[in-house]
N, C-alpha and C positions, 0 to 999 in steps of 0.2 A: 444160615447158609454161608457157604463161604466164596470169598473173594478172590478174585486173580491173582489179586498182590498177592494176597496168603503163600502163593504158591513161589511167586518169585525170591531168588536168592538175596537176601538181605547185601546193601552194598558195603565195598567195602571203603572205610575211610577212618580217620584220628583215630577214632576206638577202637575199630576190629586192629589197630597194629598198635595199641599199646601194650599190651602184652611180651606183642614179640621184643618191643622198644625195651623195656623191662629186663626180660631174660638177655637181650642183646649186653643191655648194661652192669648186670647182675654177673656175666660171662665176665667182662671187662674189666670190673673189679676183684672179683673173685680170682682169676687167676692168678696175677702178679700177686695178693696177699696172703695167696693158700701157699706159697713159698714158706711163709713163717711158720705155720705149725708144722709142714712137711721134715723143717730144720732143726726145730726141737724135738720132735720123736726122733729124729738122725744124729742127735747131737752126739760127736764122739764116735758114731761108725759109717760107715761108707753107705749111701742110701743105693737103692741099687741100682742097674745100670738104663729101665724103664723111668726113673725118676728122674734119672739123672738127664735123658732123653728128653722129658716132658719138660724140665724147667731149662731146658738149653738156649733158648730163646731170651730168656732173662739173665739167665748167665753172660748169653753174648752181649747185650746190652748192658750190661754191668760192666765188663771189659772194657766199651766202649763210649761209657758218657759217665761223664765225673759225677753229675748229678744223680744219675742211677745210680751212683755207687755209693754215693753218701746218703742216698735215703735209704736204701737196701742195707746198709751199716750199721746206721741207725735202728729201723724197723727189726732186722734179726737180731740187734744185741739189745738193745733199748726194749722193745715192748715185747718180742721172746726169749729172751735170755738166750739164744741159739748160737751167739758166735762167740 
């Protein structure tokens, strides 16, 4: 036979948001590094102007901090051969 609890919604807490904690971080990394293969399938042509859009954000940051731009240097010419 079943119970009340049964019925009740499981609460939520640490584990029901690691997941999203996860995909939060997975987001977070992922996009500042998906730059580098974006740069080596572009390398030598103009990538288009949605791409160009998408990493504008990192772009602007690269402008604006020396350290963004010497990891961004590094990482596209260093571990993609991209620049």
């Amino acid at each position: 036979m079943r119970d009340e609890r049964d019925l009740q919604p499981a609460p939520v807490g640490a584990k029901g948001l690691f997941p999203l904690w996860v995909a939060v971080a997975l987001l977070a990394l992922g996009y500042p590094l998906s730059i580098g293969p974006a740069a080596r399938f572009y390398k030598g042509k103009s990538p288009p102007q949605a791409l160009r859009a998408f990493y504008a954000p990192i772009e602007a940051l690269y402008d604006c901090s020396e350290t963004a731009r010497r990891f961004l240097d590094w990482y596209l010419a260093d571990v993609w051969g991209a620049k």
